[in-house]
N, C-alpha and C positions, 0 to 999 in steps of 0.2 A: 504494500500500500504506500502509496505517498503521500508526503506530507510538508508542508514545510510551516515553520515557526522561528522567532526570535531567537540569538543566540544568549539573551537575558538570563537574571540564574534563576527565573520562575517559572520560565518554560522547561528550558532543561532539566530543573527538579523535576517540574511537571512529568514530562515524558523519559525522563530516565528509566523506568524499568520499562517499559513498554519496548524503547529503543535497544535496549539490551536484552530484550528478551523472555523478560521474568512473569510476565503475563503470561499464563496457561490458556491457550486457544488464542491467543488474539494476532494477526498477520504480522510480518516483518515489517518493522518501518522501513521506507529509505527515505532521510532525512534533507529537505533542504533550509540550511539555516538562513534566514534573509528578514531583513526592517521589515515593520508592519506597514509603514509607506507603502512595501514593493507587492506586500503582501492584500495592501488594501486593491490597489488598481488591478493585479493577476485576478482579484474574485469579481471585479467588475469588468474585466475582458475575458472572464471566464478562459485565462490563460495558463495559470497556474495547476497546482497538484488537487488531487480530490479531496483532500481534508486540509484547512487550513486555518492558522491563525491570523486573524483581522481584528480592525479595532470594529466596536460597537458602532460606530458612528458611520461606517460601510455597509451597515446590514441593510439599510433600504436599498439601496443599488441592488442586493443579491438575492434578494428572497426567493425571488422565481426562480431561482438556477442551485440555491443552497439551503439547508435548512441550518438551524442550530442544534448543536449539540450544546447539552446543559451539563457538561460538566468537562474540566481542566481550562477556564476562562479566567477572566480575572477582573474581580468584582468584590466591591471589599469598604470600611469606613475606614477613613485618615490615610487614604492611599490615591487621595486626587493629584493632579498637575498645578506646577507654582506657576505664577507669574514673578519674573524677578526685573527686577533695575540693578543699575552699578549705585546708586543713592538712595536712601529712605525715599518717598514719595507715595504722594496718594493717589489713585485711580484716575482722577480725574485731568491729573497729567499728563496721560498718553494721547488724549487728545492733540490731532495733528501730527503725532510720532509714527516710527515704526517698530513694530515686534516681531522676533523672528519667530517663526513655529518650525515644527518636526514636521505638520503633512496638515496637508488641507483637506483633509479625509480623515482624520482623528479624531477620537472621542475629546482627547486635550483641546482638541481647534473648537469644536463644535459647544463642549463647557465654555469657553472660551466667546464663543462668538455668543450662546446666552447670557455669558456674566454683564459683555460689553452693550450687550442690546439694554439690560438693567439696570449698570452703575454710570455709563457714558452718553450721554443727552444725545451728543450730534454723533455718536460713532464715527469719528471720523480718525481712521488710522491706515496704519500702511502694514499690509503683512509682506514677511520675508520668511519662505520657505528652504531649511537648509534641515544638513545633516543633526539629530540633537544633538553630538557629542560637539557640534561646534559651537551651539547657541550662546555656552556659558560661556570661554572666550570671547565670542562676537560682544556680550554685553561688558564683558571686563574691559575690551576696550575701544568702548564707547561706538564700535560699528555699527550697533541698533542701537535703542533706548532701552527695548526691554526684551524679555525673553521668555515665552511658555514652555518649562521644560519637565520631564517627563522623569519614568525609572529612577535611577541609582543618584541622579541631579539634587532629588531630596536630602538624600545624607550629606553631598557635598559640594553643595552652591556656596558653604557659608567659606571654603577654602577657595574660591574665587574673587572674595571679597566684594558677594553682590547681598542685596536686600533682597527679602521678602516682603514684595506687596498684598499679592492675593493668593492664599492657598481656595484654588476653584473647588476640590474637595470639601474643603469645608464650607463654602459656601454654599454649595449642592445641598450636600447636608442638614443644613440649617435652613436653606430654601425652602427643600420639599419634605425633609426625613426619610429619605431614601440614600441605602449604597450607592456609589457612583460604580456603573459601567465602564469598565474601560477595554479588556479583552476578550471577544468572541471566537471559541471553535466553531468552524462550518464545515461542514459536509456536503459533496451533491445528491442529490435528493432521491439519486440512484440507489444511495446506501442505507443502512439500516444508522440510524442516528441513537437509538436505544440502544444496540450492541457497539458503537462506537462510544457510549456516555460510560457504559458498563469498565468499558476497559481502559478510557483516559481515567475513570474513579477509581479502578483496583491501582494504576500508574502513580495518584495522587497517594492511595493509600502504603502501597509502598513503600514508597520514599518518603513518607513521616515516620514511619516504622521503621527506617533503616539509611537517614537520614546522612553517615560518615560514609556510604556504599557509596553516595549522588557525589561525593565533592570533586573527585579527581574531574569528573564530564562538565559539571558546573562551572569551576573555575578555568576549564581549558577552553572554553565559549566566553568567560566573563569577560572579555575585552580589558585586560588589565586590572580587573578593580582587586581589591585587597578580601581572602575569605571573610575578615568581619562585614563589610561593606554588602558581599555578596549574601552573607547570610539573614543579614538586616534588610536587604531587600525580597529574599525569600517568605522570612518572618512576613512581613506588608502586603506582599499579593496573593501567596497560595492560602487558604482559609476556605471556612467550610464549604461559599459561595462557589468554590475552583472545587468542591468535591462534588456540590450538586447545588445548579444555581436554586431551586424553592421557590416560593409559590412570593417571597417578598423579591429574590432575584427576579422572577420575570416581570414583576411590577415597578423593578426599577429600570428596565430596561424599555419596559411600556412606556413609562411616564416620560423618562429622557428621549424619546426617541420620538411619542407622539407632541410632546412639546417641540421638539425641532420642527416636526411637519407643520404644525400649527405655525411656527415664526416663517415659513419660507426658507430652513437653512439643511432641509433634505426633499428629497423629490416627494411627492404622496406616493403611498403603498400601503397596501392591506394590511394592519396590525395585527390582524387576528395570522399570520405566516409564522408572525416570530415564533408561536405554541407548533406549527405544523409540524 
């Protein structure tokens, strides 16, 4: 089976025993590791693998071609995207600025364009779409104004020597009282999505059960980051949500997504798909 997801250390926990093997019945993965960027537009050109990770905020584009699998995603409280400055400042700042984002197809973008629609009168800003890992240098020195950055950025924006303006996580939170949405498994709709939830959840179970097996695979994906770093990032997104999203996960997922259709910042699509 194919599949491809983030070389992050959430997914890789995530699918660590599955990828090795350790699931009883479940197919061989073959692995491609790639940004949810690349990973959002492959499900929208229907170009990509048949099982794959995307951010929340691509599932309108896919419904008709993918369903969801509710379980090995990533959904969770206190685990939103910041918005950061190189200076203390307040929202109302970026007015006229620009901010760089990871992808204009992101659950990050799309909190993001609800926050702004909410806290900034005229919305009037510039976005800049680049790699995350360049965002926090861009802002350290002074290339953008500000920066929506995502993963591992939360442990260590503050060694860039930027502020935090807005954690969109928490304001989600506090908005609605919903988890925030951030990463969707899809599947084509060819496949059994129940027997696919079944064995990304024994995958999750797993690897909490045997947690020192995951680290060699984890941190030879991390991109650098340091095993605490990587660990603390695991801690934050894999949770119960990532073992089986529930009956509050798919209503966070409702609510964030049919609010987007409602502002004009996803196409319209049947909501009742997300359950299919």
């Amino acid at each position: 089976m194919e599949i491809a997801f983030s070389p992050c250390p959430n997914d890789t926990f995530v699918f660590y025993a599955w990828v090795h093997g350790k699931i009883a019945g479940a197919p061989k993965l073959n692995v491609t590791y790639a940004d949810i960027d690349r990973t959002n537009y492959w499900a929208i050109d229907q170009t990509g693998p048949e099982v794959m990770k995307i951010s929340y905020a691509a599932l309108p584009y896919v419904l008709d071609h993918y369903c969801l699998v509710p379980s090995g995603g990533a959904l969770g409280r206190g685990c939103g995207p910041l918005v950061l400055t190189k200076e203390p400042q307040e929202a109302a700042a970026l007015e006229g600025k620009t901010v760089a984002v990871p992808s204009d197809r992101s659950t990050a973008y799309l909190l993001f364009r609800l926050w702004t629609e909410q806290n900034l009168p005229k919305n009037n800003i510039f976005i800049k779409v680049m790699p995350f890992d360049r965002i926090m240098p861009a802002v350290a020195k002074g290339e953008v104004d500000a920066g929506l950055v995502i993963h591992e950025a939360r442990f260590t924006y503050e060694t860039y020597g930027l502020s935090l303006l807005q954690d969109l996580g928490e304001w989600w939170e506090q908005d609605t009282g919903y988890p925030i949405p951030l990463g969707a498994i899809i599947a084509k709709r060819s496949l059994d999505k129940e027997q696919l939830a079944k064995w990304a959840r024994q995958s999750v179970e797993y690897a909490w059960a045997h947690p020192e097996e995951t680290s060699d695979y984890v941190l030879s994906h991390a991109q650098e980051l340091s095993e605490e770093v990587a660990n603390a990032h695991i801690e934050l997104y894999v949770n119960e949500f990532t073992k089986s999203l529930g009956e509050d996960g798919y209503q966070a997922i409702e609510n964030l997504l049919g609010r987007a259709m409602k502002q004009g910042l996803v196409p319209d699509f049947d909501i009742a798909k997300i359950r299919l």
